[in-house]
Phi, psi and omega in degrees: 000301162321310162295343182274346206261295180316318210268271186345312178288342198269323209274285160342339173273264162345298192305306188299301183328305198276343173281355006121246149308333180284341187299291210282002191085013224266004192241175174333260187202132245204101174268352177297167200244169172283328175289003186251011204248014164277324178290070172321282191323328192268002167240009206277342199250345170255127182266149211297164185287153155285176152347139143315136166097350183222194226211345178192044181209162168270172189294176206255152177279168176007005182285170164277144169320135194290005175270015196261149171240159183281352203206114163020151141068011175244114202257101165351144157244010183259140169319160166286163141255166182252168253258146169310125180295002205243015183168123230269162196293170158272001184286345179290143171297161175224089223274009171281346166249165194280132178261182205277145170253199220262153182323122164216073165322174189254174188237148197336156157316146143248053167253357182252022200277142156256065166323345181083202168295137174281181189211047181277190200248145164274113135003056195336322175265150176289022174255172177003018196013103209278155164210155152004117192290182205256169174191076153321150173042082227278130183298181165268136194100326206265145170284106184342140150251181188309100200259186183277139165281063179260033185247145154326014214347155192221134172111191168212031180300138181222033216218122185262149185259183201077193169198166169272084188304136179244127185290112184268134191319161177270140162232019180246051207233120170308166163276176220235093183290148221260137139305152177300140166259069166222346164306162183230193188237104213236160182204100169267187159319000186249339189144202171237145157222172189240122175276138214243182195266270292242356185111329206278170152230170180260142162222136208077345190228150175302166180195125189246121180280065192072088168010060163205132200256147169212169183240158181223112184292179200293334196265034182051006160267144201299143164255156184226159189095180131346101161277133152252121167252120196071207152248035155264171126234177189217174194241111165264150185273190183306317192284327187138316176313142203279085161346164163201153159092199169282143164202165176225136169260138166055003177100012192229136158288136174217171180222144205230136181291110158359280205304310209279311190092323185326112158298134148317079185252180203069177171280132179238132172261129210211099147063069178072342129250164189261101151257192184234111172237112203319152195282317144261347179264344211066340210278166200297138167256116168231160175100174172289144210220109163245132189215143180091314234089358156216174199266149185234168156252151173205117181331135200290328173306278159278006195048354183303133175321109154306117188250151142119230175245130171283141122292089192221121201066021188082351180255129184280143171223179197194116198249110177324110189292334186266353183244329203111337223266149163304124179273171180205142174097235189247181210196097197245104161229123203050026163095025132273180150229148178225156154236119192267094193312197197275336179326309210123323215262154200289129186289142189223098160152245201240108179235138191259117173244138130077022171095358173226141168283137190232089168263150165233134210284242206236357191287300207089014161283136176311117178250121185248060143163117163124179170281157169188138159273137156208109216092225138303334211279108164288153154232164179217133178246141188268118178286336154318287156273333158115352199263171154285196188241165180219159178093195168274142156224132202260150228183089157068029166082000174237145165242151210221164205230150179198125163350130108037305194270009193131305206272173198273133182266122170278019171179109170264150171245173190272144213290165209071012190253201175270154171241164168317145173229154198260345192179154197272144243229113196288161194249357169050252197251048198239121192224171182244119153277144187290059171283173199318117170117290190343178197207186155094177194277011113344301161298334187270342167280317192283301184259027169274345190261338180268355161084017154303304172329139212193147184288341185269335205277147169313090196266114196190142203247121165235187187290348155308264224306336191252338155286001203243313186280302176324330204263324158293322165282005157261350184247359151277008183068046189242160193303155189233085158289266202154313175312132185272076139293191202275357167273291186289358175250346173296317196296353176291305202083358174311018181049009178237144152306134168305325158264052211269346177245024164272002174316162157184139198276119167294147197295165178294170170269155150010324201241003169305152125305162174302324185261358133340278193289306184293303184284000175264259225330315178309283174332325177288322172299298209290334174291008183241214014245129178107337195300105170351140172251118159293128167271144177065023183242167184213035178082198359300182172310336182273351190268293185109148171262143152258175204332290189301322195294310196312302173326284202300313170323300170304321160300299167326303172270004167276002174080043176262152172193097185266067187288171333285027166299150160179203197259333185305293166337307224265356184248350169298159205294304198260337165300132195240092170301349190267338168254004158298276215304296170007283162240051164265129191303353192255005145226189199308074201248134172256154181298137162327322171308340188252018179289134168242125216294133176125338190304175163247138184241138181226154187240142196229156165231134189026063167054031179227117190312131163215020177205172184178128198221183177259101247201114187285004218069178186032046142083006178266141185237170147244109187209185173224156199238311175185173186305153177082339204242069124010138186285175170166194187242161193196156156290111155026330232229007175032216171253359180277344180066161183304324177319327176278355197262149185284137193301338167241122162289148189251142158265098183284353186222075191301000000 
C-alpha cells in the first residue's frame, strides 16, 4: 500500500509538471486526438507540440507568411494545400467565366501619331462601308470582334455606358476572439490542434493565437487551404495561418481582404487601381474581360484596368478612364474624333455620318484639313468644314476640279480633247457569235478545243473551222449550223466564258497625272511582252493580242475609253480598231517629228492604216505584229522603214 501510494504521488507530480511545461511550450508532441485528451493518464508521458509548421518553436506572430507575396507579380513558395473536399476551391476552372486574353499591354494615345496618309479604302459606290459581323453571343475568353458599322452614328456621346462597380470592404464578419493564453498547441496523426487550460478546445470558429488569426474546423483540427465559410473563402497557408492581400494559387492571382482575410470578387479599387476578380472562381481577370454587360482590359501582367487607349491586334480601342468600360460610339479626345464601332475598335476608312462621308485615318481620327491620299486616290478637306470639297476649288491660289465623290482629277486634257475616265464604259451583254468571218480570242478557243490551232494560225472562222464545228454539233445532238453560239460553246466546255472578249483592263485612279497616265499605258504593254499574237484579240495575256488590241488595252488603263471604239468591235470581220484609233477625232495628233513617249505611232501599206504601235523614246516601240510574232520592243521604223510610218502621231495625253 505504501509503495503504491509513493508511486501515485510520483505519477501526480509528473503530471502537474508536464502541464506545466506544455502551457509555457517547452514540449514536443501530443499524440492524442482532442476527444481523447481528457483521459490524462494515457498521455501524461508525451511531450507537448511546437507551432504549427515548425518543429521546435511556437508559431510567429500575426505577420502574413513570407511565402505569401504582398505585391502584383510575386508568386508564394510554400505547397498549397488543397481545396476542401466539401466544395470546390477557387483556383478550378469554370467554364461559366471568361478566361484572360491574350497580353497587350496598353499602348500610347493616338492622338498624338504622325502616320503619314491614312490609307483605309473608300467605296467606289457610295454605300454603306462593309466591316466584320457581330459574333452574338460573345463566348467567354473571346476579344469582342468586329462587327458592321451600318448605323449612322447621332449625338455627341463622348461618355461609354456602364461603371466600375466597386466591392465594398466587408463589415458583417465577427470578431476574432484572442486564445486562452494558457492554452497550447497539441498535434496527433490527424493534425494540430489548440488545447484551451480549462480542457476544452475551439471548434468551428476562427482564433487568433499570438496575433496569427486561424480557423479550427468542427472536428477541432486547423485548417489549412482553401476554406469556405458560408458564402465566403479564405486562403491558410501551410502553417495555418489566414493569408491577407495578394496570392497566387496555381498560376491564378486572388486578393484576400486586408482586414478579412475575405477573398475578393468582382472590380476592386487597389491604391488607384482597378481590378476585376471573377465572381465565382476569384482568381484575377486579364485580357479582355466582359462583366456588367460591357467589355474591360486588363493588363496581362499586372491585372490593372487600361484606362485610356489600347493597341490590341492592329486596332486602337479606348477604354472610359472614369468607369473602366470599352467605349462605343462616337468619341471626342484630345481635340479629335473618332468612332469606336460595337467591337471597340476605332473605325478606320469611310464612314457615311449624318448624309456625309467621314474618313479616319489609320490612327482612327477623323481626317478634317489638307490633302490625303488614299489609296490612289487624292482628296482635299476644307479646314473650314472638315469635309472634303467637290467641284472646282482654288487651294493656295491654284484650281483643282475634284469628283462629286472627292476624289481629285489629276489630270485634264485640254478642252475638245478625250478627258480621263474613272472607269471603262461597261459592255452589258455584247458578245460576239462566232459567225463567218469573225476574229479574236473566241475564235482561237475554239479552235484550240477542235485541235485547229497552230502558232501561225489565223484566229478567224473560216470553212475548216465551220466544218469542225458541224461536225461537233452532230455528235452533241445539236442543230449543225456551223456556227459557235453561246449553246454550243457551253456544249464545248472550253472553260471560258461566253463573255470571255468583254476583258478590258482597268483604269489608274482618278487622280493620276499626265505622266502618270503615260507610264501606266506603257506598263501595261510592256508587262504583256512574250503574250502570243492573236488576230483580232485584245487579251488577257494567255488569249494574246494583235497590234490595235494590245494599243487599246493600254488606253484603257491609263483611263482612256475612246468610245464607240471598243474590244467586242474590235473582233468583227472589216473593223480595223488601228485605223479607228487613227482618225478619232478626240485626240491630239502631231507631226511625227514632235514625237514623244506616250505617243501612238502608226504605220500604212499603200497608204492605208494597217499597224499600230507604242512609242517609248530614242525611237524605240511596243507592239505585236503577227502570228507567231510576240508583243515586244523593236525600232521605230519595225518592219514597214521610215517611208511607211504615218506623218502624224496621235497623242492621248495632250
Amino acid at each position: 500500500m505504501k509503495s503504491d501510494f509513493y508511486r501515485h504521488r510520483r505519477w501526480c507530480i509528473a503530471l502537474s509538471l508536464a502541464l506545466s511545461m506544455g502551457a509555457a511550450g517547452g514540449l514536443t508532441t501530443v499524440s492524442t486526438a482532442p476527444a481523447q485528451a481528457a483521459n490524462v493518464g494515457t498521455t501524461a508521458q508525451q511531450p507537448l507540440a511546437p507551432a504549427p509548421g515548425q518543429e521546435t518553436s511556437q508559431p510567429s506572430s500575426g505577420a502574413t507568411p513570407s511565402a505569401e507575396p504582398t505585391t502584383p507579380g510575386a508568386s508564394p513558395s510554400q505547397p498549397v494545400a488543397p481545396a476542401p473536399s466539401e466544395s470546390a476551391a477557387p483556383g478550378q476552372p469554370n467554364p461559366g467565366q471568361p478566361s484572360p486574353g491574350q497580353p497587350n499591354p496598353a499602348q500610347p494615345s493616338p492622338g498624338n501619331p504622325s502616320p503619314g496618309n491614312p490609307s483605309p479604302g473608300k467605296p467606289a459606290d457610295p454605300s454603306q462601308p462593309a466591316d466584320p459581323q457581330p459574333n452574338p453571343g460573345q463566348q467567354p475568353g473571346a476579344k469582342p470582334s468586329a462587327p458592321a458599322a451600318s448605323a449612322t452614328p447621332t449625338g455627341s456621346a463622348t461618355k461609354s455606358p456602364g461603371s466600375a462597380a466597386i466591392t465594398p470592404p466587408r463589415t458583417d464578419l465577427p470578431n476574432i476572439p484572442d486564445a486562452d493564453p494558457k492554452g497550447y498547441w497539441l498535434k496527433d496523426p490527424k493534425g494540430w490542434w489548440w488545447r484551451n487550460s480549462d480542457g476544452t478546445w475551439p471548434k468551428s470558429q476562427w482564433l487568433r493565437v499570438q496575433g496569427t488569426v486561424y480557423y479550427f474546423k468542427a472536428d477541432g483540427y486547423l485548417a489549412s487551404g482553401w476554406l469556405k465559410l458560408d458564402k465566403d473563402w479564405y486562403f491558410l497557408s501551410g502553417s495555418g495561418a489566414r493569408v491577407t492581400g495578394w496570392i497566387t494559387v496555381s498560376g491564378r492571382r486572388y486578393y484576400l481582404d486586408p482586414a478579412t482575410g475575405v477573398m475578393l470578387q468582382g472590380q476592386i479599387n487597389l491604391s488607384g487601381k482597378y481590378y476585376y476578380f471573377y465572381g465565382l472562381t476569384g482568381d484575377m481577370a486579364t485580357g479582355w474581360t466582359k462583366h456588367n454587360g460591357v467589355w474591360h482590359y486588363y493588363d496581362k501582367s499586372t491585372g490593372a484596368a487600361v484606362l485610356g487607349w489600347l493597341k490590341d491586334g492592329g486596332k486602337w480601342y479606348y477604354l472610359d478612364p472614369s468607369t473602366t468600360v470599352m467605349h462605343v460610339g462616337p468619341l471626342k479626345v484630345g481635340g479629335k474624333e473618332y468612332f469606336m464601332q460595337s467591337s471597340g475598335a476605332a473605325y478606320v476608312g469611310w464612314l457615311k455620318v449624318g448624309g456625309t462621308w467621314h474618313l479616319y485615318g489609320s490612327d482612327g481620327a477623323r481626317v478634317t484639313s489638307g490633302w490625303v491620299k488614299d489609296g490612289s486616290d487624292w482628296y482635299y478637306f476644307n479646314p473650314a468644314t472638315g469635309n472634303y470639297v467637290t467641284g472646282n476649288t482654288v487651294i493656295n491660289g491654284t484650281t483643282y476640279r475634284f469628283l462629286p465623290s472627292g476624289k481629285w482629277i489629276g489630270y485634264t486634257a485640254p478642252g475638245g480633247y478625250l478627258q480621263p475616265s474613272q472607269s471603262i464604259t461597261s459592255l452589258g451583254s455584247q458578245t460576239n457569235t462566232l459567225t463567218y468571218g469573225m476574229n479574236g480570242v473566241k475564235v482561237r478557243i475554239v479552235q484550240q478545243r477542235l485541235g485547229l490551232w497552230y502558232s501561225t494560225k489565223l484566229a478567224s472562222v473560216d470553212g475548216a473551222f465551220q466544218t469542225a464545228v458541224r461536225s461537233f454539233q452532230r455528235r452533241m445532238g445539236l442543230s449543225q449550223t456551223g456556227v459557235v453560239d453561246k449553246t454550243t460553246w457551253d456544249a464545248m466546255q472550253t472553260g471560258y466564258s461566253w463573255y470571255v472578249d468583254q476583258y478590258q483592263a482597268a483604269p489608274v485612279s482618278i487622280s493620276a497625272t499626265r505622266s502618270e497616265r503615260i507610264e501606266a499605258m506603257i506598263g501595261y504593254a510592256y508587262n504583256q511582252r512574250g503574250s502570243s499574237y492573236t488576230w483580232g484579240g485584245a487579251g488577257p495575256y494567255g488569249l494574246g493580242y494583235d497590234c490595235s488590241g494590245l494599243t487599246l488595252q493600254a488606253l484603257y488603263h491609263a483611263g482612256m475609253d475612246p468610245q464607240p471604239i471598243n474590244v467586242v468591235k474590235h473582233g468583227w470581220p472589216s473593223y480595223r480598231t488601228s485605223q479607228e484609233l487613227y482618225k478619232y477625232s478626240n485626240f491630239q495628233h502631231v507631226p511625227l517629228s514632235a514625237r514623244q513617249r506616250g505617243d501612238l505611232i502608226f504605220y500604212t501599206t499603200d497608204g492605208v492604216v494597217t499597224h499600230v504601235a507604242i512609242y517609248l523614246g530614242d525611237d524605240q516601240v511596243i507592239h505585236t505584229d503577227w502570228m507567231g510574232r510576240p508583243a515586244r520592243i523593236e525600232h521605230i521604223t519595225v518592219s514597214y522603214g521610215w517611208g511607211n510610218i504615218a506623218s502624224q502621231v496621235v497623242r492621248p495625253f495632250p
